[in-house]
C-alpha positions in Angstrom: -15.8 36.9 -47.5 -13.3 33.8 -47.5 -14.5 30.9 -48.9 -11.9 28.0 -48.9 -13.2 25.6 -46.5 -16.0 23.9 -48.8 -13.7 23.3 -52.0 -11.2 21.6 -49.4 -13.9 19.3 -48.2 -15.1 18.8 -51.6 -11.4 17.7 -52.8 -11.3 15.6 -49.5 -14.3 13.7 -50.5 -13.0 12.9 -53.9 -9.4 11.8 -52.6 -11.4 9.6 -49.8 -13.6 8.5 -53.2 -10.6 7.7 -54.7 -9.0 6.1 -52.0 -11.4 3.8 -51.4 -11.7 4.7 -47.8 -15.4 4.6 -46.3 -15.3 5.7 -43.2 -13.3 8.7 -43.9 -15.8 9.3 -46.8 -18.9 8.7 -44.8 -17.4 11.6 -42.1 -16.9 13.9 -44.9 -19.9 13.6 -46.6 -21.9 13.9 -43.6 -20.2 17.2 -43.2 -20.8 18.3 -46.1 -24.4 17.4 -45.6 -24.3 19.5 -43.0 -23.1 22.2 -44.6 -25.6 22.2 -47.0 -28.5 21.9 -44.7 -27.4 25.6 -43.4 -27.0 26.7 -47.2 -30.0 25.6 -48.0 -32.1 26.7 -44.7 -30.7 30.0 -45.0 -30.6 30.2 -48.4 -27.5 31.5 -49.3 -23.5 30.8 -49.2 -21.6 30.0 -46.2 -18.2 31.8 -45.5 -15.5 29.9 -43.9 -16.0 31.6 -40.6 -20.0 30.0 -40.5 -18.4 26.7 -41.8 -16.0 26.6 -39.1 -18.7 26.9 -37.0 -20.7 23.9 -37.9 -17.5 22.1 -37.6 -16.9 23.2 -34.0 -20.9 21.9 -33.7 -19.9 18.4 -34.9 -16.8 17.9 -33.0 -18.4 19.1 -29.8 -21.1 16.6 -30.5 -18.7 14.2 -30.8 -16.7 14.6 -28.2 -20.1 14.1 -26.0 -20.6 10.7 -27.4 -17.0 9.5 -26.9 -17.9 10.3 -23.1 -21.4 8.9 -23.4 -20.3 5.9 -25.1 -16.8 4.9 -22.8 -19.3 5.1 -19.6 -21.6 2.8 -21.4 -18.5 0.3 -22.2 -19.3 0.6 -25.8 -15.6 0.9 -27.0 -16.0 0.4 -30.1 -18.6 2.6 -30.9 -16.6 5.1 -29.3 -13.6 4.2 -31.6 -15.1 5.3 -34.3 -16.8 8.5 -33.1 -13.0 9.5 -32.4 -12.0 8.7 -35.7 -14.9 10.9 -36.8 -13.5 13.6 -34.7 -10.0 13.4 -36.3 -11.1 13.8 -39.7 -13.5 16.8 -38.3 -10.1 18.2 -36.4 -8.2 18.5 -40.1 -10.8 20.9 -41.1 -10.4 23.1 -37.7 -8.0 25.9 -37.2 -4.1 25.4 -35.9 -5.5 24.5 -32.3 -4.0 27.8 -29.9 -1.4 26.6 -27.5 -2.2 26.6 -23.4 0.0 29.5 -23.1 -2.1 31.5 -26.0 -5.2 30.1 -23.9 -4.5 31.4 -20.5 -3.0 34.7 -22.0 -6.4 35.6 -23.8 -8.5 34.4 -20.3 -6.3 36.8 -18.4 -6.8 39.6 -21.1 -10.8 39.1 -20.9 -11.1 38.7 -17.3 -9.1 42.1 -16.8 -11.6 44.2 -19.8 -14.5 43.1 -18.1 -13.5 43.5 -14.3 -12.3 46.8 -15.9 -15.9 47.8 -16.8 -17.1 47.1 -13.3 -18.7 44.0 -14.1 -19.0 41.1 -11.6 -20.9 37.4 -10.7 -22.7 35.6 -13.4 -22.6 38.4 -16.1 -18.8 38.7 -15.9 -18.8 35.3 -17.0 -20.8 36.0 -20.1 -18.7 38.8 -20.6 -15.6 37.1 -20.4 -16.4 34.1 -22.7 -18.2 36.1 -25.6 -14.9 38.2 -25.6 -13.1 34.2 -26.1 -15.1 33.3 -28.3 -14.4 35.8 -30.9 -10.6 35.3 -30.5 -10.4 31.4 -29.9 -13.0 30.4 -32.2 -12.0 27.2 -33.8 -9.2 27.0 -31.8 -9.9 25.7 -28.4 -12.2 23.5 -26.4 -15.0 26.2 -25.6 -15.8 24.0 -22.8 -12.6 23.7 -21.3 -12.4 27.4 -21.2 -15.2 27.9 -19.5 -13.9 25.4 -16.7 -10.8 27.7 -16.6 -12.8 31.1 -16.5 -15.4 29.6 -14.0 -12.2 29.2 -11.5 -10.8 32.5 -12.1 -14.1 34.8 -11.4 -14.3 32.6 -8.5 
């Protein structure tokens, strides 16, 4: 059981301490908050892989009120969510490249049309088989788009 996510983001909250710099702090702590929560509601340690996972939550949240917030013409608001996402991205996985992408939907989509399986339960199929080797790594959403338009 790895653990080296949450001493990063601890020592990332003492340099942003250090540094002076709020916004980066208030990200990070809010994280860590996060973090905690699970800890605590669970009631026992977090591995990085679960960590990763409430990262993914945040970002995804994130990127929803970037959207929500540019259609509303509240730039600035937006601004900062993105800023908030790009301190969220640091403690992500190397992002997979498109070519790593579309190699590991074509991969799936052939395992589970292999097994006979077809329609909407193909699609489940396919993007619980993604999940497991993209975690972290890709826009889940995005995925889906691509693997929506290849069972189709």
């Amino acid at each position: 059981m790895s653990n080296l996510l949450k001493p990063r983001l601890a020592d990332a909250v003492k340099t942003a301490m250090r540094a002076k710099d709020s916004a980066r702090l208030g990200t990070l702590r809010f994280l860590q908050a996060a973090v905690k929560q699970k800890e605590v509601d669970e009631r026992r340690e977090l591995d990085d892989a679960e960590v990763t996972s409430i990262i993914e939550k945040q970002v995804k949240q994130r990127r929803e009120s970037i959207a929500a917030f540019e259609q509303a013409g509240r730039t600035e608001t937006a601004q900062h969510e993105k800023d908030e996402l790009l301190v969220l991205q640091e403690f992500l996985p190397q992002q997979a490249d498109p070519a790593e992408v579309d190699a590991a939907i074509q991969a799936a989509v052939a395992e589970v049309t292999a097994q006979g399986v077809t329609g909407a339960p193909a699609m489940g199929k396919v993007m619980a088989l993604l999940k497991t080797s993209l975690a972290g790594r890709a826009d889940m959403s995005a995925i889906s788009a691509q693997v929506k338009a290849r069972l189709n």
